[in-house]
N, C-alpha and C positions, 0 to 999 in steps of 0.2 A: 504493500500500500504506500503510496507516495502522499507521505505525512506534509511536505511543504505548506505552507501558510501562507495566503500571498493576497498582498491588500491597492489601495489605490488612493490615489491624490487626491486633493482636494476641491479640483475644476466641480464634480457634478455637484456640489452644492447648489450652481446654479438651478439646476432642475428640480432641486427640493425648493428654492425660495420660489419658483414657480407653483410649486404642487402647495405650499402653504399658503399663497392668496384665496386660494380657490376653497380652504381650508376651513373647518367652523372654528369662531374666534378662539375656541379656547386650545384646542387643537393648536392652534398658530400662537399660544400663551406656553407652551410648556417649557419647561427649563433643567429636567432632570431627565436622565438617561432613562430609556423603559425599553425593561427586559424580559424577554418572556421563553417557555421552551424545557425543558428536561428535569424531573425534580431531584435526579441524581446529581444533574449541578449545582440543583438549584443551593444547598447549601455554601459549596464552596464560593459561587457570584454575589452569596450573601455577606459574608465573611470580608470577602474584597471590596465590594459597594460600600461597606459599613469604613474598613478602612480607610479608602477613597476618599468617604465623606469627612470624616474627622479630621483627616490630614490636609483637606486643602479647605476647606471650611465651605465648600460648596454643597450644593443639593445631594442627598444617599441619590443612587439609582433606585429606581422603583423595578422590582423582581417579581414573575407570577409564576408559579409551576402551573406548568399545562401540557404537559407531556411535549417531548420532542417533536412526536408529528403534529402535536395542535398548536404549537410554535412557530414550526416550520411554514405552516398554515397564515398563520398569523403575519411575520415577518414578510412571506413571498403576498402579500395581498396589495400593496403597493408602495412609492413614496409618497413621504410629507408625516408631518407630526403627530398625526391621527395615527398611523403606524408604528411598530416597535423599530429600534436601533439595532438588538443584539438578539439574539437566541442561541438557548444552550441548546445541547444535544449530545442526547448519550449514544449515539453513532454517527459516522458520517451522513452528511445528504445524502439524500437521495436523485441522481437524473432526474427522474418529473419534479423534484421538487426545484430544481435547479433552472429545468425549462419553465415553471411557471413563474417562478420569480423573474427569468426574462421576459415572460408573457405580459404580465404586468406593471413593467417599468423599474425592478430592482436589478438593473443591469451589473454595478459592482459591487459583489459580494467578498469579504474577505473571511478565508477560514484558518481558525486558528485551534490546532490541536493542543490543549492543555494538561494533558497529563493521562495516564491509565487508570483504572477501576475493575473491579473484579465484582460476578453478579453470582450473591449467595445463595444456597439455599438450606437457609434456617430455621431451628425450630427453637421454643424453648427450653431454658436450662433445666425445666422438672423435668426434660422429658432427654431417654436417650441420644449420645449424639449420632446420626445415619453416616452411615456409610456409603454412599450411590457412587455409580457410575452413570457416564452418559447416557448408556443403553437403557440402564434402572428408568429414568427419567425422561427417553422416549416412549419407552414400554408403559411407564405411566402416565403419560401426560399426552400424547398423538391422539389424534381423533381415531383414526385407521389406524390395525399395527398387523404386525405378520400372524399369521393362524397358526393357534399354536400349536397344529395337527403337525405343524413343521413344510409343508406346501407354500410354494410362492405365491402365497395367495394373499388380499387383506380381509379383513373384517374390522368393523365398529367396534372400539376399543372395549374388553368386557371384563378389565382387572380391577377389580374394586377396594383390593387392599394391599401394601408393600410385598407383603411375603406372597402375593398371586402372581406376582412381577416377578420376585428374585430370594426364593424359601429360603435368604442367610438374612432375610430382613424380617420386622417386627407385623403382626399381623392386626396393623393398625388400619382405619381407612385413609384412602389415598384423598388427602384435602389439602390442595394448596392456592395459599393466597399469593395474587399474584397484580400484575400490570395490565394493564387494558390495552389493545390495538394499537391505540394515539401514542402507547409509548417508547420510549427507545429501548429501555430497558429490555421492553418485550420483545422487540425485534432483535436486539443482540441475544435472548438467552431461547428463542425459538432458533438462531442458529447457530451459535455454538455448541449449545446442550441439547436440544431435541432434532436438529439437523445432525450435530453430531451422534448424537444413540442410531441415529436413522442410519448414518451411514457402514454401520457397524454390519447392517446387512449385505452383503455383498450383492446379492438380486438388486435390492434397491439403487444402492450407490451405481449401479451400471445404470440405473434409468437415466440419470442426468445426461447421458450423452446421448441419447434417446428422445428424452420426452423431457423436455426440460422443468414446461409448468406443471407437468403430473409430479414428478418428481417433486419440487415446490410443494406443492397443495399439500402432498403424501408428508414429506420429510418436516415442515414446519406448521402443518396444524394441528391446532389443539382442541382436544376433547371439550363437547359444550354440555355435559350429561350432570356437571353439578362437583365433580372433581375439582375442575381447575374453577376456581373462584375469583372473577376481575374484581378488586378492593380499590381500586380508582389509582389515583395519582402522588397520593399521599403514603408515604412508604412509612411515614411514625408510627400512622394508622395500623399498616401494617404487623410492626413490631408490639404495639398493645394488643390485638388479636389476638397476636404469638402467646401472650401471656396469660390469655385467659382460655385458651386451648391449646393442651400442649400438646395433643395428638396432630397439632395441622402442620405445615411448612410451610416458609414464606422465601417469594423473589423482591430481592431489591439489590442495591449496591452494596456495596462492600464497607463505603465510609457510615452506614446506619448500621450495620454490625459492629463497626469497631467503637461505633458513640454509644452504643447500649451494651457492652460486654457486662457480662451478669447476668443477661436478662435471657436475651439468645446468644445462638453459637450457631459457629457453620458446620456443613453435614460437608464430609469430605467428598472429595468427584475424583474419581481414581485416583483412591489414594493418596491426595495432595490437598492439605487444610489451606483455608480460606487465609491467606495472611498478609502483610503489607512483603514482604520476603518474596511470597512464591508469585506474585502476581506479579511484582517489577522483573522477575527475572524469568516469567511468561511457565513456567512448572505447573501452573494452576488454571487447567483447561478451561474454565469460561470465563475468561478477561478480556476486556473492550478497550478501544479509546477514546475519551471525551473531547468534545469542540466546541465552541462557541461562534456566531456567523454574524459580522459586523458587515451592516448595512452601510457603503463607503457613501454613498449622496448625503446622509447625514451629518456627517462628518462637516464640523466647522458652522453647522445652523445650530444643531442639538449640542450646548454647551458640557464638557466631561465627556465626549465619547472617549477621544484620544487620549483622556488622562486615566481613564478608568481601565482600558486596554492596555496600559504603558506600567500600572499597577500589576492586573493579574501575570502578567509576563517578566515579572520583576522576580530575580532571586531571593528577596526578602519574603514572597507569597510562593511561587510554585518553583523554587530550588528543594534541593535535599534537605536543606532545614530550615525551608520555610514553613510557615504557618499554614499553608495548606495540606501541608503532609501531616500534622499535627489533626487537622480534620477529617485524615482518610483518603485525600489524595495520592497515588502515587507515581512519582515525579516523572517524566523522561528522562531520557540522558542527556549529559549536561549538552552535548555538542548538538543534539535534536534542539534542545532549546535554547540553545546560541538563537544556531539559523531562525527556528519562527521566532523570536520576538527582534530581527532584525528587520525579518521581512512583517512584522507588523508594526514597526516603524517605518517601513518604507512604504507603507501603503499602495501594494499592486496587486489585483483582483486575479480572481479564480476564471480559468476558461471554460471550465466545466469537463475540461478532458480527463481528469482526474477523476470525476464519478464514474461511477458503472450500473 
């Protein structure tokens, strides 16, 4: 993946102070950055805005979690004040998200990769800690999965409890609370961990060169029969659940595990525990990278875009011993984060060739 971060100048200002006449007044009154998009980020954009704000005595950013894709959503809908500045995302764009955002007049996009995160799957601490593997986790969690008669065949997922999955696990029911469509989360841990179990079938895995969307469809859908449970956006949410049912498991990020230890713990995925260790050094099968998409036409109207950018790219916030890593962040390497927070001082836009 070609992590590059690449932003732009300051000329299209002009086409936002166009798009702000046209603007309702108050729209055309704002004066703080707004930011919307991933709630995996959203703590760490919190933490920085807050900084931000303190340190130069101007306006905090205004931050909403709305999941990645309802961010995305958000951000690509057009210029002018009325519209957000930044969105997080706990995966890269998406192409259609890239072409809409051209469709509607957000021609320069700058993407900045800030750091890795690892997506857990946690239960609470009354309760034992699991042991899964990917396969454990596609087998329970697929809509479709292979017939158990052992035939290449599928069927409607019909496992209703761990040990129906994989007899060295607990014979609890299979209940997890998880992320909604809108999120990224959900889309990083439909394919690392449920794409991943998927491909553990070798029939399967040969589909993709075949039938690409069946494959798709097969590999990362998830059962709608009452197992997997969408619990919205809100991953704290999540982890009080956790606590008041310790038979269920829960997806989120890794930095809500590591701010609640005590509370829950992560179920290990081949053998490799959830850790800020095994995630940096990629040991810990379902880790992602996190980004943020700075809308360049705003740049130079919306006061604090650039200072607030120039912040989270700062080694005092996302180095090795910055305070973001303190929140569960875990960092790039140092020479990854050279280069973007050079090229998001230099401000030169994304072509889109980079998505897929």
């Amino acid at each position: 993946m070609n992590l590059k971060a690449t932003f732009v100048g300051m000329a299209p200002a002009l086409a936002l102070a166009v798009a702000v006449t046209s603007a309702p007044a108050v729209a055309a009154s704002r004066s703080n950055v707004s930011i919307v998009g991933s709630s995996t980020v959203y703590p760490f954009a919190t933490v920085v805005a807050e900084r931000f704000g303190r340190s130069t005595g101007g306006a905090t950013p205004k931050i909403e979690s709305t999941g990645s894709g309802g961010g995305m959503k958000l951000f690509c809908a057009g210029v002018g004040t009325q519209h957000p500045d930044i969105t997080n995302a706990s995966r890269r764009m998406k192409k259609g998200e890239f072409e809409s955002c051209q469709e509607n007049g957000v021609k320069d996009i700058t993407e900045v990769m800030l750091g890795y995160d690892g997506i857990v799957i946690a239960n609470s601490t009354k309760a034992p800690q699991l042991a899964l593997t990917r396969k454990d986790l596609f087998l329970a969690l697929a809509k479709d999965v292979p017939n158990p008669d052992g035939s290449e065949t599928l069927v409607a997922n019909p496992y209703k409890t761990w040990k129906d999955v994989n007899p060295t696990l607990p014979a609890t029911k299979i209940e997890v609370l998880g992320p909604p469509p809108t999120s990224g989360t959900r889309d990083a841990f439909n394919e690392l961990a449920i794409e991943g179990g998927c491909k553990t079938f070798g029939w399967l895995k040969d589909m993709k060169s075949v039938d690409k969307n069946k494959y798709k469809a097969i590999c990362r859908g998830v059962r709608e029969d009452g197992h997997y449970i969408e619990a919205g956006e809100n991953d704290n949410l999540i982890v009080q659940k956790l606590e008041g049912n310790p038979n269920a498991l829960g997806v989120f990020g890794f930095s809500f595990l590591d701010q609640n230890r005590g509370k829950v713990q992560g179920s290990t995925v081949g053998g490799v525990v959830p850790t800020f260790d095994s995630i940096a050094d990629g040991s810990y099968p379902v880790s992602r990278s996190l980004f943020f998409y700075v809308k360049n036409a705003h740049v130079g109207v919306i006061p604090g875009i650039e200072g607030y950018v120039k912040e989270f790219t700062s080694e005092k916030a996302w180095g090795d011993e910055g305070y973001l890593a303190d929140k569960g962040l875990i960092p790039a390497p140092k020479k990854m984060r050279d280069e973007v927070a050079a090229q998001a001082k230099s401000l030169t836009p994304m072509t889109g060739k980079e998505l897929h």
